[in-house]
C-alpha positions as CSV (number, residue, x, y, z in Angstrom):
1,X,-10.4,-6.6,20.8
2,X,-13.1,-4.8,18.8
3,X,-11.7,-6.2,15.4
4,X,-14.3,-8.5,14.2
5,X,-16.9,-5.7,14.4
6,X,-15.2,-3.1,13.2
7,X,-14.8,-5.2,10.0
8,X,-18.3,-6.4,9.9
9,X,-18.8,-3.0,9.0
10,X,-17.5,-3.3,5.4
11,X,-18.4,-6.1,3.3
12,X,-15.9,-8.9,2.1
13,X,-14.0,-7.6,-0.8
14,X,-12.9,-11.0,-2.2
15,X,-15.0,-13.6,-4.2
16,X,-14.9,-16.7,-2.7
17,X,-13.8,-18.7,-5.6
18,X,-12.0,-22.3,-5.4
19,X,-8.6,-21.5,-5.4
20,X,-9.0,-18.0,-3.9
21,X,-6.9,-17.1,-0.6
22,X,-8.9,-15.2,1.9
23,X,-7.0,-13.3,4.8
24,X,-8.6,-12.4,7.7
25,X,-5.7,-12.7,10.5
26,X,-6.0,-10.3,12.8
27,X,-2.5,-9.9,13.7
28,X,0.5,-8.9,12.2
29,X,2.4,-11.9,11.6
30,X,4.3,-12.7,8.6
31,X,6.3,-15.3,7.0
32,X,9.9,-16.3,7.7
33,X,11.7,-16.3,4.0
34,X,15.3,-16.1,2.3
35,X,16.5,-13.1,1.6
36,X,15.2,-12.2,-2.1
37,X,12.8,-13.1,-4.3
38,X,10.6,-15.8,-3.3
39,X,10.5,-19.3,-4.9
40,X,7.5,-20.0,-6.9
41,X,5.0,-22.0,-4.9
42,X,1.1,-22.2,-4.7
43,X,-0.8,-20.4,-3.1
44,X,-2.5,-22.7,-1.4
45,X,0.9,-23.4,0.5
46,X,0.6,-20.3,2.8
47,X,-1.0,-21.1,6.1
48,X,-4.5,-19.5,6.8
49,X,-4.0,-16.0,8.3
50,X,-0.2,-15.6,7.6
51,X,1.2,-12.9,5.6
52,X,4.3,-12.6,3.5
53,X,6.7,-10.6,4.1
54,X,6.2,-7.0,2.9
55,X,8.9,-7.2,0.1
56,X,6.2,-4.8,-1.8
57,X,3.9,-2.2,-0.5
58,X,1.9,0.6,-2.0
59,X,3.0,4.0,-0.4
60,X,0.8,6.1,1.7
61,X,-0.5,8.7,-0.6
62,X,-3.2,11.3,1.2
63,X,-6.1,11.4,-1.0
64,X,-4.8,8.0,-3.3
65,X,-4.7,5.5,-0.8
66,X,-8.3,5.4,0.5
67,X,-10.6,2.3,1.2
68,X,-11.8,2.3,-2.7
69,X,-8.0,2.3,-3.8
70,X,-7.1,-0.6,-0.9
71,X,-10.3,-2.6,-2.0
72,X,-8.9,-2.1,-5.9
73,X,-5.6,-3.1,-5.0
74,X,-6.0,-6.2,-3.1
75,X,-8.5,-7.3,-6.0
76,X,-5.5,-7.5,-8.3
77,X,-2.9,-8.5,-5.4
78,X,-3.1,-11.0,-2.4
79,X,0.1,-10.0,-1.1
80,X,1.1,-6.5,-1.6
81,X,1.4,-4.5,1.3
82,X,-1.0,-1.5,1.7
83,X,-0.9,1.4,3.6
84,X,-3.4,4.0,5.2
85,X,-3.4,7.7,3.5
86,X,-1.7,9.4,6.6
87,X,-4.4,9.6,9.8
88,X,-3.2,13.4,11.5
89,X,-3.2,11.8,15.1
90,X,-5.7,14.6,16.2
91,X,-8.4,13.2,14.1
92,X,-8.3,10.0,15.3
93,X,-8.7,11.7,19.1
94,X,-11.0,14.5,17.9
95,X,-13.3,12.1,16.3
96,X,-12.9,9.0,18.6
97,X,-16.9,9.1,18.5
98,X,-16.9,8.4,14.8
99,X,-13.8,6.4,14.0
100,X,-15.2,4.2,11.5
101,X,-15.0,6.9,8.8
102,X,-11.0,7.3,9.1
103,X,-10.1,4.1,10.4
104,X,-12.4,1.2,9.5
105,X,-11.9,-1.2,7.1
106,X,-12.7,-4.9,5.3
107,X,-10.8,-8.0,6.8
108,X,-9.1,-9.0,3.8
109,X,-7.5,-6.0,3.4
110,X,-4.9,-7.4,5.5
111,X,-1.7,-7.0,5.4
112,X,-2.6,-3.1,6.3
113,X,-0.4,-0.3,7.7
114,X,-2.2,2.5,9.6
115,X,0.2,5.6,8.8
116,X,-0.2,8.2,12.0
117,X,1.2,12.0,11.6
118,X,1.5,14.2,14.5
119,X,4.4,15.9,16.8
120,X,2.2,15.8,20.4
121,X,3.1,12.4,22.3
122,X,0.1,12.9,24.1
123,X,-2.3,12.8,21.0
124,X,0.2,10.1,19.4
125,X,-0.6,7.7,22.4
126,X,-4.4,8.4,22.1
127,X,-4.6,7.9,18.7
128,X,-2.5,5.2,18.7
129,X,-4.9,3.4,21.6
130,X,-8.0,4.1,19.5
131,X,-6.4,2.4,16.5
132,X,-5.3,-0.4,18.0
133,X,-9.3,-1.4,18.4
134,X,-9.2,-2.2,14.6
135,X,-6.3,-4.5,14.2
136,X,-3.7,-3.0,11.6
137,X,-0.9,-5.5,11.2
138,X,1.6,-2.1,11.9
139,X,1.2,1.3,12.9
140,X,3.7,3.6,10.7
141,X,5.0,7.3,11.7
142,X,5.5,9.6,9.0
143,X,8.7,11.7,9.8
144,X,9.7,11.5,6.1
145,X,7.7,12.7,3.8
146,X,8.9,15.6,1.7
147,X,5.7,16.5,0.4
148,X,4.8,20.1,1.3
149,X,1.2,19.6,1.8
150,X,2.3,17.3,4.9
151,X,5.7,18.8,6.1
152,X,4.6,22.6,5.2
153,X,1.5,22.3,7.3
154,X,1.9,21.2,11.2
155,X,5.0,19.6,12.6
156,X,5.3,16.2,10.7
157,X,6.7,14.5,7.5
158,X,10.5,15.7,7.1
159,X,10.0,18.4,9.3
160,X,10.6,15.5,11.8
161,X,14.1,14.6,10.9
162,X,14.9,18.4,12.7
163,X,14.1,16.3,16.1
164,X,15.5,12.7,15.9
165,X,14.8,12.6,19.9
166,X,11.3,13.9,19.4
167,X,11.3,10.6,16.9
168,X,12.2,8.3,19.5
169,X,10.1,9.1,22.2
170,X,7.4,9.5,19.7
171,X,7.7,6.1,18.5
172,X,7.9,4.9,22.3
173,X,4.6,6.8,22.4
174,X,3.0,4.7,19.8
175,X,4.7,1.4,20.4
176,X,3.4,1.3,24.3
177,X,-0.7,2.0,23.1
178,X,-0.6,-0.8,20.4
179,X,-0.5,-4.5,20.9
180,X,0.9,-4.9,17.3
181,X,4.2,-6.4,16.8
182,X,6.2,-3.8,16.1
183,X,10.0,-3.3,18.4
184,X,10.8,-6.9,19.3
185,X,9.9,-8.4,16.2
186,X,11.9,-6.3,14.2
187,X,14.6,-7.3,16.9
188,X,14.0,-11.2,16.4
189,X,13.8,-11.0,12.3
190,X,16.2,-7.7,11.6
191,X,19.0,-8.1,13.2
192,X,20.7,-5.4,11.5
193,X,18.7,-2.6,10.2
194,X,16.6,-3.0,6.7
195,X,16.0,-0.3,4.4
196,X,13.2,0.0,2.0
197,X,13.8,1.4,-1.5
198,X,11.0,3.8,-2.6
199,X,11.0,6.6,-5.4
200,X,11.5,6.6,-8.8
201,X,10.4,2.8,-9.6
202,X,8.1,2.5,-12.5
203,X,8.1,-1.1,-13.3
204,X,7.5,-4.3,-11.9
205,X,11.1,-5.6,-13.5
206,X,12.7,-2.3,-11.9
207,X,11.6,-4.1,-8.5
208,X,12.3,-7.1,-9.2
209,X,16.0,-6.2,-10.3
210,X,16.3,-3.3,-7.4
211,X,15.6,-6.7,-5.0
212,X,17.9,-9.1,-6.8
213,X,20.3,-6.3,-6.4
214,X,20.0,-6.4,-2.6
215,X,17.1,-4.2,-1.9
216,X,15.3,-5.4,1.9
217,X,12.2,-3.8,0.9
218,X,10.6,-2.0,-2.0
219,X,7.6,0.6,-1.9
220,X,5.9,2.0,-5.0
221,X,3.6,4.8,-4.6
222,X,1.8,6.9,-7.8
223,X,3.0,4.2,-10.5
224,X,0.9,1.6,-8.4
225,X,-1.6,4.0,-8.7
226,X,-1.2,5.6,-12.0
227,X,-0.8,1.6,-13.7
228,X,-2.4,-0.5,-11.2
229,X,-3.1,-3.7,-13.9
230,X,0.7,-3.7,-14.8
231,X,2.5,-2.8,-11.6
232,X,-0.1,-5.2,-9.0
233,X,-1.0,-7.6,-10.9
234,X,2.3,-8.7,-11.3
235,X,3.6,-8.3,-7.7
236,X,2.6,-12.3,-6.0
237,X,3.9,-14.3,-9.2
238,X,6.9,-11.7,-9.7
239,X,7.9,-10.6,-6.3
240,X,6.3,-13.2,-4.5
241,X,6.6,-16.2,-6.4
242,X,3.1,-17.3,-5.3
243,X,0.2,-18.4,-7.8
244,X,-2.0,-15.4,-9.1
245,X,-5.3,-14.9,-7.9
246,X,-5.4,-12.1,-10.8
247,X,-8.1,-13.3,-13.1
248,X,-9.4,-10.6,-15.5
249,X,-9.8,-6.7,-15.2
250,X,-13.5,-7.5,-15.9
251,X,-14.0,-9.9,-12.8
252,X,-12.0,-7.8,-10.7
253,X,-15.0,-4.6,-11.9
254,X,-17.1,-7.1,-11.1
255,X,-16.2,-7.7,-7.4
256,X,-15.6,-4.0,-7.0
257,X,-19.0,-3.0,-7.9
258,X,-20.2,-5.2,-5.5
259,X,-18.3,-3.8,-2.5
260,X,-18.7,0.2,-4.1
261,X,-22.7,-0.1,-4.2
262,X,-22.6,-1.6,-0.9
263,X,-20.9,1.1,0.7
264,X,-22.9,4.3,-1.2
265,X,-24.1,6.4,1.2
266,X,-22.6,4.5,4.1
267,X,-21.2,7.7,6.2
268,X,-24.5,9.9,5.0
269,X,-25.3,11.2,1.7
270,X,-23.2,10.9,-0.9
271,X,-19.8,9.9,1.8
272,X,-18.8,8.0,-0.6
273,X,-20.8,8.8,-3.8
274,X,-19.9,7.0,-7.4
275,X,-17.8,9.5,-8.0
276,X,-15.5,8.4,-5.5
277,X,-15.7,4.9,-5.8
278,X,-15.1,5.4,-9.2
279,X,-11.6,7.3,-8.8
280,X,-9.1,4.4,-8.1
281,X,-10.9,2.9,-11.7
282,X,-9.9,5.6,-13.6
283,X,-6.2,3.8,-14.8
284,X,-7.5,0.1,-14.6
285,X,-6.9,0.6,-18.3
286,X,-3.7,2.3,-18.7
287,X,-2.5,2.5,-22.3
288,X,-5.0,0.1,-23.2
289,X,-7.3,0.4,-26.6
290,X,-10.4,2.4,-25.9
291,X,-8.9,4.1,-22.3
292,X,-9.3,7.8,-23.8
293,X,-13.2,6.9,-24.9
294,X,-13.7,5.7,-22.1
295,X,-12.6,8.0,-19.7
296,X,-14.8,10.5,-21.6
297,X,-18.1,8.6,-21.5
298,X,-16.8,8.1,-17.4
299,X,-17.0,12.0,-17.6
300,X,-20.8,12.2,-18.8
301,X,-22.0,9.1,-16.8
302,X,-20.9,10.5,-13.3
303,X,-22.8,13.3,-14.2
304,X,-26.4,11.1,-13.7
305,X,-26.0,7.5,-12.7
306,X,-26.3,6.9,-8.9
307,X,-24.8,3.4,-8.7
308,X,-21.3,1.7,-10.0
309,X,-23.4,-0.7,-11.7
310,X,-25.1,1.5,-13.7
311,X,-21.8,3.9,-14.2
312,X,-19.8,0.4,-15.4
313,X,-23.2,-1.0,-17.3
314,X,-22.6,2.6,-19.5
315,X,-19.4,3.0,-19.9
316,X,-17.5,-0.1,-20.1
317,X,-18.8,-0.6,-24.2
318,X,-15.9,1.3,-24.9
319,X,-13.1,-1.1,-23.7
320,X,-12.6,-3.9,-26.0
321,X,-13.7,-7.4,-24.4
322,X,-9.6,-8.6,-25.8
323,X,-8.7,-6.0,-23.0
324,X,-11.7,-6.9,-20.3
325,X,-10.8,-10.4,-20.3
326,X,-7.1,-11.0,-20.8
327,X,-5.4,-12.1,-18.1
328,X,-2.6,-10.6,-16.8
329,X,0.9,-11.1,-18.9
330,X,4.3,-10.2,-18.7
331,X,5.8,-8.7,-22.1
332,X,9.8,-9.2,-22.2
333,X,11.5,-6.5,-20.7
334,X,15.2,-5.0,-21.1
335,X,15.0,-4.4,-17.3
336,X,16.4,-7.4,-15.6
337,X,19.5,-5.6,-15.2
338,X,18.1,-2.2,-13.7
339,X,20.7,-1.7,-10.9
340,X,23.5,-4.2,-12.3
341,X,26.0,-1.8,-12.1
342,X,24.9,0.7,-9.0
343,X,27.6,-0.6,-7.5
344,X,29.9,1.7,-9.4
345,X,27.4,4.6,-8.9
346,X,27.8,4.8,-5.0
347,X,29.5,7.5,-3.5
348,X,32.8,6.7,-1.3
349,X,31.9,5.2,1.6
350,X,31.6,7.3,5.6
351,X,34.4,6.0,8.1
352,X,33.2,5.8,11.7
353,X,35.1,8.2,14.3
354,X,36.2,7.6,17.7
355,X,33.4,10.2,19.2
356,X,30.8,7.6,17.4
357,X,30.2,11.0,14.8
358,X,30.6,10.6,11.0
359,X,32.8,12.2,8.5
360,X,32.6,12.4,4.8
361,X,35.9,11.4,2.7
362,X,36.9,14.2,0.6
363,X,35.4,14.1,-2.6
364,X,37.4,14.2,-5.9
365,X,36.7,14.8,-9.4
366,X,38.1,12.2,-11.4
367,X,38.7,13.3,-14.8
368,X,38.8,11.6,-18.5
């Protein structure tokens, strides 16, 4: 395995602080659990190398869910699940001489999900095989993704739900070039299938109630993105039940502009400039006192500065120190009981046929 120096390549993301949980398995394996939230325990309790499981994860989300984003992420959570923007199969082939670009990444990024588009099984294995080289705990097919920029352009997303067959053998393609676990262990540990929830979800307390209500798995895509302080920071104590590693939003800039000035200029000039290391930043404050100022003097500053420290020495004058150095906090919520009565929202159920096919009950309107 090539693991260790493909992620020499990017510096450690994670300060090593007392108390601080560094991951740096390099396979996939994860935690057995009860089903539902997790009781509290510390973090110290989790075996080096071991992940939980991924009761949360951050969608793929092309041009979101980048390295900067990742790094960002896993400053605020330990145990979140990330995934890759979506890797079109054909890059990883056509640029197997430069794969560090698309497919590198730090150790502690783990738990990671490389997300693979494509309809050719022949590029799907290759690309599949190259990845494999850099140790993602899973390799994920899109052949669901509604968004028009990925199913209106080549054969993948939803346009893959035309050819369920084409699915299988595609994922046959994939499983048989990775030495991830991926069939068999979600043979042994899902006996019956598991569905994640994702869409719509806005609020850590929404998922935390969506799992009390019986949820497998729960995936959050732009308000992770759009909120990252509220909705990650939240996710090991909440979801989890594991001790914080959350400290401040200031530490976490700190540690950030420690891996962003490292990696300036890394893939040639200006791949990745301050500008793009400063992207993911741009909602750290969400809502806070001073976020408009400061997203204006972020304007200006990117104009000049050639380094995060200087763009954060310049800018950050405008975000009150109550709101740099608060630690995270929950504020009651009226959410607890999100999806308590879904139960009466669900739609009658499907009854099984003796050809295996499905049919719908007939529908009525029931009137007041």
């Amino acid at each position: 395995m090539r693991s260790a120096a493909r992620h020499a390549l990017l510096p450690s993301l994670l300060p090593a602080n007392p108390g601080t949980l560094i991951l740096r398995r390099q396979l996939g394996n994860f935690l057995p659990h009860a089903h539902g939230l997790l009781p509290g325990r510390a973090a110290s309790s989790l075996p080096a190398g071991e992940y939980l499981p991924p009761l949360f994860s951050v969608a793929p989300m092309m041009d979101w869910t980048d390295n900067h984003y990742r790094t960002l992420a896993r400053l605020i959570s330990r145990h979140a699940w990330l995934y890759t923007e979506m890797v079109v199969a054909e890059t990883i082939v056509h640029q197997k001489d430069n794969l560090d670009k698309f497919l590198a990444f730090p150790a502690e990024q783990h738990p990671i999900v490389l997300q693979i588009g494509g309809s050719n099984l022949d590029n799907l294995s290759k690309a599949t095989e190259l990845a494999s080289g850099y140790s993602y705990d899973e390799i994920n097919l899109n052949c669901g993704c509604p968004s028009g920029k990925v199913a209106g352009h080549g054969c993948f997303g939803a346009r893959l739900m035309y050819d369920p067959e084409f699915v299988g053998d595609a994922m046959s393609a994939i499983a048989a070039n990775c030495d991830v676990p991926y069939y068999y262990a979600l043979l042994r540990d899902f006996p019956d299938v598991h569905f994640t929830l994702n869409g719509g979800l806005t609020t850590i307390d929404q998922v935390s109630a969506s799992i009390r209500q019986g949820a497998h798995r729960v995936m959050v895509g732009r308000a992770a993105y759009n909120n990252p302080w509220n909705m990650l920071g939240h996710v090991d104590s909440e979801i989890y039940g594991m001790t914080t590693g959350c400290s401040s939003r200031r530490q976490i800039l700190e540690s950030y502009q420690i891996y962003g000035d490292s990696v300036i200029g890394q893939y040639g000039i200006s791949r990745p400039n301050v500008r793009q290391l400063v992207k993911p930043l741009l909602h750290l404050f969400h809502s806070e006192p001073g976020n408009g100022l400061w997203k204006r003097k972020a304007d200006s500053t990117l104009r000049h500065c050639k380094t995060l420290a200087q763009f954060l020495e310049e800018t950050l004058d405008a975000i009150p120190d109550s709101v740099l150095d608060t630690p995270i906090s929950k504020e009651p919520s009226m959410e607890e009981a999100y999806f308590a009565h879904v139960d009466s929202l669900l739609p009658p159920r499907y009854t099984k046929l003796a050809n295996s096919s499905y049919e719908s009950p007939t529908l009525v309107t029931a009137s007041t």
